[in-house]
Backbone as CSV, one residue per row, in Angstrom:
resi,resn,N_x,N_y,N_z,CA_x,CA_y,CA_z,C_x,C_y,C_z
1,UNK,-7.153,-5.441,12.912,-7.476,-5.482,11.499,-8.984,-5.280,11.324
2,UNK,-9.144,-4.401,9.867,-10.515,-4.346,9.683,-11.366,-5.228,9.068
3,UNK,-12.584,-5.735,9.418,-13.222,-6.681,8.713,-13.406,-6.517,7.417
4,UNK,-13.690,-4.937,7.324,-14.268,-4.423,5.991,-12.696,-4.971,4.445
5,UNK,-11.773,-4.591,5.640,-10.388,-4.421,5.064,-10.520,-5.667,4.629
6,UNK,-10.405,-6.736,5.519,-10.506,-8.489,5.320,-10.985,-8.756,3.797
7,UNK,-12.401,-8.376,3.659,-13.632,-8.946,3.266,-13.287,-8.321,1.516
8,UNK,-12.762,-7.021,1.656,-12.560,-6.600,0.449,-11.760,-7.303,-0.452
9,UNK,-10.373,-7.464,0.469,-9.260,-8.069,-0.146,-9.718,-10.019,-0.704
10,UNK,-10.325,-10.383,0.467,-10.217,-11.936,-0.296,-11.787,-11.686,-1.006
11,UNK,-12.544,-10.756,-1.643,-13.654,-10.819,-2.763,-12.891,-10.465,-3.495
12,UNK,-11.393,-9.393,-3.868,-11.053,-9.800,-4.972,-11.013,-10.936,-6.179
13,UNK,-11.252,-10.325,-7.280,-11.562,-11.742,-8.199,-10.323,-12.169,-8.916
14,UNK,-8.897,-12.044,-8.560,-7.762,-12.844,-9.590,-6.896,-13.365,-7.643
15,UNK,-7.202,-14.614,-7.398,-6.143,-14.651,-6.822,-4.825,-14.123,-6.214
16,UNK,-4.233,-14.123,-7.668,-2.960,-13.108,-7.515,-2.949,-12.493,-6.603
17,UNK,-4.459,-11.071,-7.243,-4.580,-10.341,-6.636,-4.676,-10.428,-4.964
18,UNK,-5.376,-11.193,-4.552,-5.955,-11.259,-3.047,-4.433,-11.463,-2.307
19,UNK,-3.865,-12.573,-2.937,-2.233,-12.702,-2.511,-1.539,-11.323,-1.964
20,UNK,-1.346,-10.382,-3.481,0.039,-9.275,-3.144,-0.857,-8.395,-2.350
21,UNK,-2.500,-8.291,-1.912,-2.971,-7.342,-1.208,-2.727,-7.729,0.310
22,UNK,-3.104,-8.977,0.055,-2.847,-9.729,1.668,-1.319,-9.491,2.202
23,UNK,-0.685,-9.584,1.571,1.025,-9.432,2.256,1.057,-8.101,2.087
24,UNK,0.744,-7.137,1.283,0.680,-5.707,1.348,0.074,-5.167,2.723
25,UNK,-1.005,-5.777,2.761,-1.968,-5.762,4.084,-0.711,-5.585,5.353
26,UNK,-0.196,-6.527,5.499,0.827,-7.649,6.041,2.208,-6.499,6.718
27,UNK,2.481,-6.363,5.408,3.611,-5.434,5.443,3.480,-4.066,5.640
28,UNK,1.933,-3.605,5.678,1.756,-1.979,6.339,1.884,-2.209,8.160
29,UNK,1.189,-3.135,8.161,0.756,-3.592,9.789,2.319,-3.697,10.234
30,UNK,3.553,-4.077,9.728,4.613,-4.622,10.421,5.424,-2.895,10.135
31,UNK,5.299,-2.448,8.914,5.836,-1.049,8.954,5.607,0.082,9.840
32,UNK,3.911,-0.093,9.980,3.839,0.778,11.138,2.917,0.365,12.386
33,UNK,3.298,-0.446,13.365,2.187,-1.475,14.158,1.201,-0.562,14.239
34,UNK,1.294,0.879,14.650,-0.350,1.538,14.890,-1.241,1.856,14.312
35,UNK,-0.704,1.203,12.911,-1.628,2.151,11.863,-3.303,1.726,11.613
36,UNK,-4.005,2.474,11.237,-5.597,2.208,11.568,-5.775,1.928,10.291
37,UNK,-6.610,1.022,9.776,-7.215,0.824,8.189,-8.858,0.985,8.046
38,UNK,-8.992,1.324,6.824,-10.912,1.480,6.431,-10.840,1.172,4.939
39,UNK,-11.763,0.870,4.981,-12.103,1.540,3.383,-12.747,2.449,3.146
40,UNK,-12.283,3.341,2.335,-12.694,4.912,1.665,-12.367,4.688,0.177
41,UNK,-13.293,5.631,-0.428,-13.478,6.050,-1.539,-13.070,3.722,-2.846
42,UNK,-13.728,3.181,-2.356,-14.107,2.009,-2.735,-12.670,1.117,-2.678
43,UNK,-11.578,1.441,-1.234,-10.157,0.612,-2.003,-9.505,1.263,-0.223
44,UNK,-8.793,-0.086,-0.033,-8.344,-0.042,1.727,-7.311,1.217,1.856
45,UNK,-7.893,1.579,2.848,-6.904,2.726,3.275,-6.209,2.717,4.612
46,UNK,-4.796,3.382,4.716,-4.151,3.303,6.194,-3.714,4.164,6.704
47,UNK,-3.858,4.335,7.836,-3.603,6.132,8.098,-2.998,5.952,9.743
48,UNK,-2.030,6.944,9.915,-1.343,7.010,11.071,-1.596,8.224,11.756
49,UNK,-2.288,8.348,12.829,-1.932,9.686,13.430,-3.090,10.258,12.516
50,UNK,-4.340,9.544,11.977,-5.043,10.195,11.166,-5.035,10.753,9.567
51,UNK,-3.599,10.549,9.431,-3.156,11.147,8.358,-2.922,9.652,7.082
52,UNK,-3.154,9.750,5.999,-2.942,8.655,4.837,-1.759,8.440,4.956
53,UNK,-1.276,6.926,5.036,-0.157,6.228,4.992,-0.089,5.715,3.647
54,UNK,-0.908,5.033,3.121,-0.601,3.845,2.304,-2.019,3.775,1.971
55,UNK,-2.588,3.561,0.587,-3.425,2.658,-0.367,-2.976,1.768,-1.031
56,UNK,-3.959,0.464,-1.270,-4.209,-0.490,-2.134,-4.977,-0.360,-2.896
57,UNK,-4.859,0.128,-4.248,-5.772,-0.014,-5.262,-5.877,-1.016,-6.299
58,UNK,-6.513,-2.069,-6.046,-6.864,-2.800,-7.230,-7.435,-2.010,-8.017
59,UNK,-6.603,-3.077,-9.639,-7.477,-2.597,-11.198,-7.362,-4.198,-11.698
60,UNK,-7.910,-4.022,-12.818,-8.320,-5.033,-13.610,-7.177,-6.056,-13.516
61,UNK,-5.904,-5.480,-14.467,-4.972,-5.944,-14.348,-3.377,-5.184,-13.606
62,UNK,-3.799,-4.752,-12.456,-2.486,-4.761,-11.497,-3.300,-4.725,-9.933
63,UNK,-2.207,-4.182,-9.309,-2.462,-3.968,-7.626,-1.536,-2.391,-7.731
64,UNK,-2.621,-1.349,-7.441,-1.123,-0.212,-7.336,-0.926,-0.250,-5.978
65,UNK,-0.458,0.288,-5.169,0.182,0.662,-4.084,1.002,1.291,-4.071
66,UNK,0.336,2.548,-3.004,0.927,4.123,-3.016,1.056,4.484,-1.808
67,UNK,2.159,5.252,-1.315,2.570,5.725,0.048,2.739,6.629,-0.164
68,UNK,2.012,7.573,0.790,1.754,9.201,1.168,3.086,9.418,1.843
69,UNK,3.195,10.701,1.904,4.032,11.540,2.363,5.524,11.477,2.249
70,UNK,5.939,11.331,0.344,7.093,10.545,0.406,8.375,11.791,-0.150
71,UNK,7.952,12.954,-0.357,8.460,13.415,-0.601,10.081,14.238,-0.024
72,UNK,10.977,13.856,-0.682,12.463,13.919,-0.158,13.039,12.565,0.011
73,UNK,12.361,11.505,0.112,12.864,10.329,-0.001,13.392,10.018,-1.370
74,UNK,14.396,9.294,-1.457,15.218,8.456,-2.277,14.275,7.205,-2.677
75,UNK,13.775,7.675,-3.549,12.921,6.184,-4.566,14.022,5.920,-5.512
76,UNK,13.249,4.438,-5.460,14.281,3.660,-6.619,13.779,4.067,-8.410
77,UNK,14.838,4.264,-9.396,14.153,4.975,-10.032,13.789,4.391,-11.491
78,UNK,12.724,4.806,-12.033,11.992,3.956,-12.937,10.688,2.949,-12.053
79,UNK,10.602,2.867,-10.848,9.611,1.648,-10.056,8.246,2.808,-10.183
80,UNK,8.329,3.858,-9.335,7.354,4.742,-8.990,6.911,5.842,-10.212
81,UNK,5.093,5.873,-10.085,4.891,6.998,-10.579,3.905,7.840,-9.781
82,UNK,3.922,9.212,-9.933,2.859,10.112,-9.162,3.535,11.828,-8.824
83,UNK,2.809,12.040,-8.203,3.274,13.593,-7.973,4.364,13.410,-6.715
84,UNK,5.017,14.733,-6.095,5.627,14.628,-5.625,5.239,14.122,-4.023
85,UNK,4.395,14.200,-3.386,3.957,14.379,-2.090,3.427,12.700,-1.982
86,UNK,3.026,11.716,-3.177,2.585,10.878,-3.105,3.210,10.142,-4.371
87,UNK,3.564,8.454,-4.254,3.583,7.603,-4.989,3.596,6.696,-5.410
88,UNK,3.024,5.983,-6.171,2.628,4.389,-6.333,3.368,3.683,-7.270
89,UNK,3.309,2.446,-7.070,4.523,1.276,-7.811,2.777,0.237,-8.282
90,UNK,3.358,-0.037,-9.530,1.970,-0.939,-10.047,2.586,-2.326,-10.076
91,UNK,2.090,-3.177,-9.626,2.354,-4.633,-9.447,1.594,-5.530,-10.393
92,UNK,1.967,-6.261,-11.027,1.447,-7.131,-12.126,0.844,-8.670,-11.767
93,UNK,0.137,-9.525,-12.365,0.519,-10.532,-12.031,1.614,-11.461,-12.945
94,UNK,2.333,-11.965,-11.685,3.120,-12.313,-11.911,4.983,-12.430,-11.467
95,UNK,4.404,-10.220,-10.931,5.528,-9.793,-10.361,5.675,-10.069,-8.913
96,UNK,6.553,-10.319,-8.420,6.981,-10.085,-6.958,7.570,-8.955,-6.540
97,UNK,6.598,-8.084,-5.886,7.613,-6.694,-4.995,8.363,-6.838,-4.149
98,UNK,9.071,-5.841,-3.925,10.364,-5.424,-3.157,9.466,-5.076,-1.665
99,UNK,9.048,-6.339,-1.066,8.100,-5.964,0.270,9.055,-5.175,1.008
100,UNK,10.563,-5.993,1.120,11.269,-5.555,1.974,11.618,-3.422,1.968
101,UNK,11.820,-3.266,0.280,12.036,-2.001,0.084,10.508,-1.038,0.172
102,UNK,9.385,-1.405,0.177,8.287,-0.871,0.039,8.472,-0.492,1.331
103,UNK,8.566,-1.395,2.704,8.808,-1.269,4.005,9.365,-0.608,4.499
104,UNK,10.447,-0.392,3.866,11.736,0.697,4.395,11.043,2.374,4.019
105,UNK,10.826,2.309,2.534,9.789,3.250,2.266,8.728,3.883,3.399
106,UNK,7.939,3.190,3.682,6.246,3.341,4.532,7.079,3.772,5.772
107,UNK,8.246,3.014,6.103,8.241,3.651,7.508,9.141,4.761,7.718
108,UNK,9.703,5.010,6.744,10.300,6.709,6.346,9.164,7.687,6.346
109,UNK,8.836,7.237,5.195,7.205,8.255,5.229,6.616,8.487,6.181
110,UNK,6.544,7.518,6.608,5.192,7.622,7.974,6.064,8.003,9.191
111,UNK,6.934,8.058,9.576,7.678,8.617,11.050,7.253,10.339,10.755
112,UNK,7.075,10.927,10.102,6.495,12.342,10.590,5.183,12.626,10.510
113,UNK,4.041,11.296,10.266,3.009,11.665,10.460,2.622,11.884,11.677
């Protein structure tokens, strides 16, 4: 794990937030054990094989989280928005995600990176 990754997530300022990033955190690491994290462009990034797996983007009021390379997969429908090649589910506070289905997701995606 990255420090930078660490340090970002618990300076978040809503709790909540630091929570669904930390198990997000959590649940990339168990989806794909090799995957490498940084931060780029101001928001944690994860990449397999070099290639973007998964962002965490905090905003004011959500957490998005978006998984690359999803295209041809079976999303659940109404959860996701974005283009085809990439897409993110916005998390509220308050809400609890589908870690388990996000998971199943990331590691579809990510087996042909």
């Amino acid at each position: 794990m990255n420090q930078e990754v660490t340090d970002f997530i618990e300076g978040l300022g809503q709790p909540w937030q630091v929570e669904v990033s930390s198990r997000l955190r959590e649940m990339v690491h168990q989806a794909i054990p090799d995957v490498a994290e940084r931060i780029q462009y101001k928001k944690p990034h994860f990449l397999k094989n070099g290639s973007y797996a998964a962002v965490i983007s905090p905003a004011k009021d959500a957490i998005s989280f978006m998984i690359f390379n999803v295209a041809g997969l079976e999303l659940p429908a109404g959860q996701f928005e974005g283009p085809q090649e990439r897409k993110w589910i916005k998390i509220r506070e308050g809400q609890t995600p589908e870690y388990d289905m996000l998971a199943g997701l990331l590691t579809q995606a990510s087996s042909t990176l």
